[in-house]
VOLO-179010 format. One record per residue (C-alpha): x, y, z. Coordinates in Angstrom, 1 decimal. Layout:
residues N
X | Y | Z
...
END
This chain:
residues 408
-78.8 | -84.1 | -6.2
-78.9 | -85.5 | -9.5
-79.6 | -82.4 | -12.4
-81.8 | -83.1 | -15.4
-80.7 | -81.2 | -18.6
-82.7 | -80.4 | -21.1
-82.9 | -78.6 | -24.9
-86.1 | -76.0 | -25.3
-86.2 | -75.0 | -28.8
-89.5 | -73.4 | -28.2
-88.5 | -71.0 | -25.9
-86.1 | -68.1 | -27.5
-83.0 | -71.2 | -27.8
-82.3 | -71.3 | -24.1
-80.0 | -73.8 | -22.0
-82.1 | -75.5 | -19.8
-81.5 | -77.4 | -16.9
-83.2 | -77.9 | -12.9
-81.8 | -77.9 | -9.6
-84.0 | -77.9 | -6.7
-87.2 | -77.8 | -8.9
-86.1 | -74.8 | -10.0
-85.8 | -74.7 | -13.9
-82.7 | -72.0 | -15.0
-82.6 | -70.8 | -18.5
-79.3 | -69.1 | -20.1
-79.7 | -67.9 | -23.7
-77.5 | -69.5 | -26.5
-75.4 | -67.2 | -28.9
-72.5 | -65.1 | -28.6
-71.5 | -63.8 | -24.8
-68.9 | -61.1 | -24.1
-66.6 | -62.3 | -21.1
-64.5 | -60.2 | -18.7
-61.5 | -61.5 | -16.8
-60.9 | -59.0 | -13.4
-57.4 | -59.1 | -13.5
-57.1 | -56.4 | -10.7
-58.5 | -53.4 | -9.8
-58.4 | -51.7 | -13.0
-57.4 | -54.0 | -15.5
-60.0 | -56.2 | -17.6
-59.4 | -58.7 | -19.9
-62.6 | -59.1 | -22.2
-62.8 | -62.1 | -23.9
-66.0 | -64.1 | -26.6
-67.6 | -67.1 | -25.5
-70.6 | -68.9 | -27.7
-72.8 | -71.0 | -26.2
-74.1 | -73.4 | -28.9
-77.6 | -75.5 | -28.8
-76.1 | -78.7 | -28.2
-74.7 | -77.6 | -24.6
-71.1 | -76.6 | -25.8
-69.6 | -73.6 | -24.8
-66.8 | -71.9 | -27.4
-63.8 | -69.5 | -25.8
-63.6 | -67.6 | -29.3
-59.8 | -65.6 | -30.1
-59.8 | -64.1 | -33.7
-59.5 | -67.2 | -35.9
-58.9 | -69.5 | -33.0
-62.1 | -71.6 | -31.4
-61.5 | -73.5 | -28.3
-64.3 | -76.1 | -27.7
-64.9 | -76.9 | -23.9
-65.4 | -79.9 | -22.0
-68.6 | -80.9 | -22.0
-70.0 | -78.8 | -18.9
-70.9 | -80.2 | -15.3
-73.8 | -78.8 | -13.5
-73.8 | -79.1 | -9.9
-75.2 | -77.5 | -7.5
-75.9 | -74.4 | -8.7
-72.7 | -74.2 | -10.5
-71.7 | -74.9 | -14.2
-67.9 | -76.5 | -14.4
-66.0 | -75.7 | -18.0
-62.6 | -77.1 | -18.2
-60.2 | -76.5 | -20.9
-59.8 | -79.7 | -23.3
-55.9 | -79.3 | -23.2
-54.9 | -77.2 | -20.1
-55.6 | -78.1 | -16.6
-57.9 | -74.7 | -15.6
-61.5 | -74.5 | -16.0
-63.9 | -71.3 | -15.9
-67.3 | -72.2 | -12.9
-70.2 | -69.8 | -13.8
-73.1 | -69.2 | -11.2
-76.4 | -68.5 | -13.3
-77.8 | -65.2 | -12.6
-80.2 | -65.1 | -15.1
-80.6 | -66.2 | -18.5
-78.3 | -63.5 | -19.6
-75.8 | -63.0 | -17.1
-72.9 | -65.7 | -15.7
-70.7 | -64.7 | -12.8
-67.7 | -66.8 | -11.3
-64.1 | -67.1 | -11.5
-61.3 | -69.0 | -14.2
-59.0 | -71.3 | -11.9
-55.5 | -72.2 | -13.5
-54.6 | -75.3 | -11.4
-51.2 | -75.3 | -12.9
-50.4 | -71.8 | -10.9
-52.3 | -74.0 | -7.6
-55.9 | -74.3 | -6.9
-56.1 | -70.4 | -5.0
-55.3 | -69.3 | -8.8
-58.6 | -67.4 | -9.1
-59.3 | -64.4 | -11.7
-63.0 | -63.2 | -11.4
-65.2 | -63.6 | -14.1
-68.4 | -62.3 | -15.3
-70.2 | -63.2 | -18.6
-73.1 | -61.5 | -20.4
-75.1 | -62.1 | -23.6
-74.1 | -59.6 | -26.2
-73.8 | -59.9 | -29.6
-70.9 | -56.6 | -29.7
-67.1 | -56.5 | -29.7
-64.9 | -58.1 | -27.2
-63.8 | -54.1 | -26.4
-66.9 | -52.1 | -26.3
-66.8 | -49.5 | -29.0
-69.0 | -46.5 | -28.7
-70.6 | -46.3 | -32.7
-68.9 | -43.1 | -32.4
-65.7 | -43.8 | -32.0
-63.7 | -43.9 | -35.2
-60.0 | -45.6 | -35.4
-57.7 | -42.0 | -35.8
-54.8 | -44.3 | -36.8
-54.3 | -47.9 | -38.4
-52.0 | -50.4 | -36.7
-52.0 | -52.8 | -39.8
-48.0 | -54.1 | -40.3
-45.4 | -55.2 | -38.7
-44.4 | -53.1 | -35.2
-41.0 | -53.4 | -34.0
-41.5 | -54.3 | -30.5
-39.6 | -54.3 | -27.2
-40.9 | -55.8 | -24.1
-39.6 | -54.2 | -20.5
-37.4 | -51.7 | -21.9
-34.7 | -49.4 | -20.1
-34.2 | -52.4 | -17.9
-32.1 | -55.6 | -17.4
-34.5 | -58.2 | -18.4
-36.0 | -56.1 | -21.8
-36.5 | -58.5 | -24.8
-37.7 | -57.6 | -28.1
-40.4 | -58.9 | -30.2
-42.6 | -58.4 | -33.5
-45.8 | -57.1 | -33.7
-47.9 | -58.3 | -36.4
-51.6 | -56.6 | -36.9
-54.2 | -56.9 | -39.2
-56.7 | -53.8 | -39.6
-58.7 | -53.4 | -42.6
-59.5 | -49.8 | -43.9
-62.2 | -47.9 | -41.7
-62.7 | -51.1 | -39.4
-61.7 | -50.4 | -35.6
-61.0 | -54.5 | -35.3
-57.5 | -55.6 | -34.8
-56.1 | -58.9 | -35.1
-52.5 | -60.4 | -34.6
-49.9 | -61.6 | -32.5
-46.1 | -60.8 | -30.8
-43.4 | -62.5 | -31.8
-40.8 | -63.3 | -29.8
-37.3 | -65.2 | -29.7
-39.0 | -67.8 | -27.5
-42.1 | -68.1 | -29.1
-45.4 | -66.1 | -29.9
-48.6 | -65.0 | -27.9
-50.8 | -66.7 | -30.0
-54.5 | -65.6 | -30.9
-54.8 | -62.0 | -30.3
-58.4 | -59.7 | -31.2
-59.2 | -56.2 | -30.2
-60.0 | -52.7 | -31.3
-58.1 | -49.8 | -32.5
-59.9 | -46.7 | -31.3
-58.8 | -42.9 | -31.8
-55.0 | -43.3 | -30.1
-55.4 | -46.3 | -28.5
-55.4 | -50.4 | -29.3
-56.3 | -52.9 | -27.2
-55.7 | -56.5 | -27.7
-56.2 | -59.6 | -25.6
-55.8 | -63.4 | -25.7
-57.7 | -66.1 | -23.3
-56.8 | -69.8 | -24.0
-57.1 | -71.6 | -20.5
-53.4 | -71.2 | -20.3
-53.0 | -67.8 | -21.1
-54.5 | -64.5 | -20.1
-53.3 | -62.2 | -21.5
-53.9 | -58.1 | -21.9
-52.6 | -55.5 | -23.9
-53.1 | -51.5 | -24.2
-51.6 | -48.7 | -25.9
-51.8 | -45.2 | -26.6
-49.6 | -44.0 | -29.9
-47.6 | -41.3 | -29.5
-45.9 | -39.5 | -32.2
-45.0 | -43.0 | -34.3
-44.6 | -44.9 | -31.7
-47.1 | -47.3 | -29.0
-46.5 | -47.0 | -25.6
-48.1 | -49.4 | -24.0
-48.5 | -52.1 | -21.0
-48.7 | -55.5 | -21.0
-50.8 | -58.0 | -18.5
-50.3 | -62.0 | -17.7
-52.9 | -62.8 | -15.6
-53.4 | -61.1 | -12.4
-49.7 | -62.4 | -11.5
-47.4 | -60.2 | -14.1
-47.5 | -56.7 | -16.0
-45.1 | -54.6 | -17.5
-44.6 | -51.8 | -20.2
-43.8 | -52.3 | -23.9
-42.9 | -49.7 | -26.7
-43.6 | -50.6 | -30.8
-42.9 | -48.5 | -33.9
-43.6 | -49.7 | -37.4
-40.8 | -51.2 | -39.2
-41.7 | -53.5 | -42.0
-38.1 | -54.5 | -42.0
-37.7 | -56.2 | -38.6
-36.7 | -59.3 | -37.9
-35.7 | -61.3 | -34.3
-32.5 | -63.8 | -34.4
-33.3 | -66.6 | -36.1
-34.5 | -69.4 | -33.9
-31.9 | -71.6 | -35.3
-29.0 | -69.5 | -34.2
-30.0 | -69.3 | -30.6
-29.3 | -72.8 | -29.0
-27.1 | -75.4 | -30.8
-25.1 | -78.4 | -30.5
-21.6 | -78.2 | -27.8
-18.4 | -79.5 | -29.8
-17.6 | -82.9 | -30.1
-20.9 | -83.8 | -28.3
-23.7 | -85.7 | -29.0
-27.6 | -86.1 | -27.8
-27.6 | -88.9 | -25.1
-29.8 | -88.6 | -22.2
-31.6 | -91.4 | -19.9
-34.6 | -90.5 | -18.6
-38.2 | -92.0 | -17.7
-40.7 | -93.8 | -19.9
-43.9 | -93.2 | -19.0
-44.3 | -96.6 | -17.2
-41.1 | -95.4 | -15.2
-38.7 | -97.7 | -16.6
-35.4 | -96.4 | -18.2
-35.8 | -94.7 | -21.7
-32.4 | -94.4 | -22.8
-31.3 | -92.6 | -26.2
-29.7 | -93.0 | -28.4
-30.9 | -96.4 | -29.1
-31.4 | -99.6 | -31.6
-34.7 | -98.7 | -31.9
-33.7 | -95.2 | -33.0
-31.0 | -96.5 | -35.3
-31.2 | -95.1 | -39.4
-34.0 | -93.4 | -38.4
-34.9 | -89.6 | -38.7
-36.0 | -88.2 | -35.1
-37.0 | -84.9 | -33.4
-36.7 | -84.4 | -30.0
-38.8 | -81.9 | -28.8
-38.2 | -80.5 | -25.1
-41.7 | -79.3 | -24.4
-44.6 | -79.2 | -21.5
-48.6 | -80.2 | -21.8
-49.0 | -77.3 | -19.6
-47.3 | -74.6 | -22.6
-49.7 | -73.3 | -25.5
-46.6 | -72.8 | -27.9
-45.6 | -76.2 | -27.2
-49.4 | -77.3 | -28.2
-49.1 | -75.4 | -31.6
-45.8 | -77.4 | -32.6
-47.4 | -80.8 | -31.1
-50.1 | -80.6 | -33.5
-48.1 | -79.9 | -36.9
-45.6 | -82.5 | -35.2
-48.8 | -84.8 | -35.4
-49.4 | -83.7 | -38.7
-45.5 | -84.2 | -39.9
-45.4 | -88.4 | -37.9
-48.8 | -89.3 | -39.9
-47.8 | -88.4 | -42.8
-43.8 | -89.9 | -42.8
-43.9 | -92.3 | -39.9
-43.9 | -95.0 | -42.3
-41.2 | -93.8 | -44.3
-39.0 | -93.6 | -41.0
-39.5 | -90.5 | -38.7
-40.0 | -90.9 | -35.2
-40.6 | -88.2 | -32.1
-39.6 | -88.1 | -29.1
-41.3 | -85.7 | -26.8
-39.3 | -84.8 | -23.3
-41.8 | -83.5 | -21.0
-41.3 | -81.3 | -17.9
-44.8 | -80.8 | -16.2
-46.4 | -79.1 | -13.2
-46.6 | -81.2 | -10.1
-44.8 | -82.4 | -7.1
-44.5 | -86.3 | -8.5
-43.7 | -88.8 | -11.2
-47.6 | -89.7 | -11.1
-48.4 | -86.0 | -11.6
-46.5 | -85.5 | -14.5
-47.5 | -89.3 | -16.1
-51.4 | -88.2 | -15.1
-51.1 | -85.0 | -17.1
-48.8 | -86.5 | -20.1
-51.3 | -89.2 | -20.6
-54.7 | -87.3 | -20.6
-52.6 | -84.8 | -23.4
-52.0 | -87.9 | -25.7
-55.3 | -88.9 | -25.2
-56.9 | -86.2 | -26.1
-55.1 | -85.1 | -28.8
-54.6 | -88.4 | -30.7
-51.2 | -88.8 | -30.4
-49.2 | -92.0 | -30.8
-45.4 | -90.7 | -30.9
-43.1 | -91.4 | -27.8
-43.5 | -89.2 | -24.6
-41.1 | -89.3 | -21.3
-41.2 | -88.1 | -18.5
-38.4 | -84.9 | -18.6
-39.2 | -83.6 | -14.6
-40.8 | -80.4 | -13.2
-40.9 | -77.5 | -15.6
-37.9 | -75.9 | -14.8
-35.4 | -75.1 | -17.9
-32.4 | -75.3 | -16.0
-33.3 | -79.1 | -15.4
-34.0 | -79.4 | -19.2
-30.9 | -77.6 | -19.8
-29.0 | -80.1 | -16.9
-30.7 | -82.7 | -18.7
-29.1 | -81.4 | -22.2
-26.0 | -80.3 | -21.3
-24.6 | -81.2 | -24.6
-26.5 | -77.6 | -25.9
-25.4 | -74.0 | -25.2
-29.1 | -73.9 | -23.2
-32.1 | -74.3 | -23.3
-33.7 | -70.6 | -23.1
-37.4 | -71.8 | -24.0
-40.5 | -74.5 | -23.8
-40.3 | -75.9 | -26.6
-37.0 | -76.4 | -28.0
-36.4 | -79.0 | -30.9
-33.7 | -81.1 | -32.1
-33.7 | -82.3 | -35.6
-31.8 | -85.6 | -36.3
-30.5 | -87.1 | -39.3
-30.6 | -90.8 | -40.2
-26.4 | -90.8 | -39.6
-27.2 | -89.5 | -35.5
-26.2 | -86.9 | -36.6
-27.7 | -83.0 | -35.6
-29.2 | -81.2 | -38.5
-31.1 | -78.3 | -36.5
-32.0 | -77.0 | -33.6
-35.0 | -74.8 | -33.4
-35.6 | -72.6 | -30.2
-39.5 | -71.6 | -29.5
-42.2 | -72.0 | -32.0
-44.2 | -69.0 | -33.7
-47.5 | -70.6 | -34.4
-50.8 | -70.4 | -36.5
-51.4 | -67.1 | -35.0
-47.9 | -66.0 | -36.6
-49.7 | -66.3 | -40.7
-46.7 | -66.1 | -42.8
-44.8 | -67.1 | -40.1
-45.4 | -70.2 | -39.4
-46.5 | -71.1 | -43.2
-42.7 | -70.1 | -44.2
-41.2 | -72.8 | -41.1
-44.0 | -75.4 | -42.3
-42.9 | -75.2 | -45.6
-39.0 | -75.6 | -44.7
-39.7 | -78.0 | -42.1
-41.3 | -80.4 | -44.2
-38.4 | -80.0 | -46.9
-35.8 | -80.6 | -44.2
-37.7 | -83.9 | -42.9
-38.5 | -84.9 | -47.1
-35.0 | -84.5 | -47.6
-33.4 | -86.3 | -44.1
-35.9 | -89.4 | -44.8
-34.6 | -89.5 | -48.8
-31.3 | -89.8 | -47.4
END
């Protein structure tokens, strides 16, 4: 049946639309979401839906603007713009949403519960009582799984201002960072979280002592424990030291275009030109984050002779899957540098693919390239926005690198 949507600004600013003669009202403004990860776990989340129809996923600084929504049946569809997951709402009432997110990258079954009520509080609810008994502003050094095999460590970067029980931040890691993070701190305990349409993720602590002891939730598919002290002084191995260049090899590959013929580099085309070669996936939020400042970096010094090449290993069972998902990503995000087709997202066929490097430990992984063919850098990961100093200090020596390769 075909739905009819309309605007009432009369009536309190509600969504209106009707499905079976029945007229359903939802109230714009700010909503507080909640992801059932399991039985005990939630992952809380803001959403705002505006008067023009558009719903907002809300992380700290970071605002993620949906598809425009599908109503059917008694349904409302919101897919992510850049990830292939959407969140389906059944109205209750004007206040209250209840469905399920669906991340078809992890298969169609990939279902987290979701429920979604107007409320203009805090994505953790903070009784007015509650006062923060210790502040988590600074930098946390952080290990992830530790006392086991696979441990790994990270950064922990928190803003808190004085007397305010909201936290902001992010984790770096050697492989990348966890983006957009918001919560509380509240007497012993902090709780962050980050939803993106790709990501899910929960975190909780209790401090004990100096030190956060704490556990860690992806999805409903992954948890594990984590520990963090404050140590201004902290760093992880540079991302340039962790994958490099073989001796006495070079970057050759021959792999798909997205038409399916041959793309083989290096090549004329390529010739006295500067190039990065980024080893990335549509389906990988980090990798979005670099794609965007690589945007920013081929508008402004395309013309002066910089060229990317993005090598892309996607979700799917087929060329046509991967081409399908490349193509609605350039689409969408403008983009007019080259993309081929890598093969499924695996990094040991990336790293078969680049055998001339030690590895290729992480999506995304970059190679910088002079005008001479020649390897300048080779960055592993990419700490984004959500990093602040971060990822002003790699802009900033990014764009010198590629000022100074082009002046060559």
């Amino acid at each position: 049946m075909k739905l009819v949507i309309t605007l009432s600004f009369v009536f309190c600013s509600l969504l209106c639309y009707s499905q079976k003669n029945k007229k359903i009202k939802i109230k714009f403004g700010n909503w507080v979401s909640e992801l059932q990860l399991n039985e005990k776990d939630v992952l809380p989340f803001n959403l705002v839906i505006n008067n023009d129809l558009s719903f907002t996923v809300i992380n700290g600084e970071e605002q993620i603007q949906l598809e425009k929504p599908v109503f059917k049946n008694d349904s409302i569809y919101l897919k992510f713009p850049y990830f292939n997951s959407e969140l389906v709402f059944r109205v209750l009432n004007k206040k209250k949403l209840k469905g399920y997110w669906v991340n078809y990258n992890k298969g169609a079954d990939y279902k987290i519960p979701c429920v979604s009520v107007k409320s203009n509080s805090t994505r953790f609810t903070i009784d007015k009582s509650d006062k923060s008994a210790f502040n988590s502003n600074g930098k946390w050094q952080v290990e992830f799984e530790p006392n086991t095999n696979s441990s790994y460590p990270a950064v922990g970067l928190f803003t808190q201002k004085p007397g305010s029980n909201q936290v902001t931040g992010t984790f770096l890691t050697e492989t990348g960072d966890y983006r957009f993070l918001a919560g509380s701190c509240v007497n012993d305990s902090l709780f962050l979280s980050c939803f993106d349409g790709s990501h899910a993720f929960l975190f909780k602590a209790s401090l004990k002592s100096d030190t956060l002891i704490g556990t860690f939730n992806s999805g409903k598919h992954w948890k594990s424990d984590w520990v963090g002290f404050k140590n201004e002084s902290f760093e992880l191995t540079s991302p340039e030291e962790l994958t490099y260049l073989k001796e006495n090899t070079s970057i050759n590959f021959t792999l798909n275009s997205l038409d399916k013929s041959p793309f083989v580099y290096p090549s004329e085309k390529y010739k006295n030109n500067v190039v990065i070669i980024q080893i990335m996936g549509t389906w990988c939020p980090n990798c979005l984050d670099e794609t965007m400042y690589y945007k920013s970096l081929y508008d402004q010094y395309h013309k002066d002779g910089l060229e990317v090449i993005s090598v892309c290993y996607e979700v799917g069972s087929a060329q046509d899957d991967y081409v399908q998902s490349i193509s609605r990503y350039k689409e969408q995000l403008g983009l007019d540098f080259t993309f081929i087709i890598g093969g499924n997202a695996s990094k040991n066929k990336a790293a078969a693919d680049f055998s001339m490097l030690n590895d290729v430990i992480s999506f995304p992984t970059s190679i910088f390239i002079g005008r001479d063919g020649e390897v300048k850098r080779v960055h592993t990961g990419f700490n984004g926005p959500g990093t602040g100093v971060y990822y002003d200090e790699y802009v900033r020596k990014t764009n010198s690198l590629i000022e100074s390769l082009l002046a060559q």
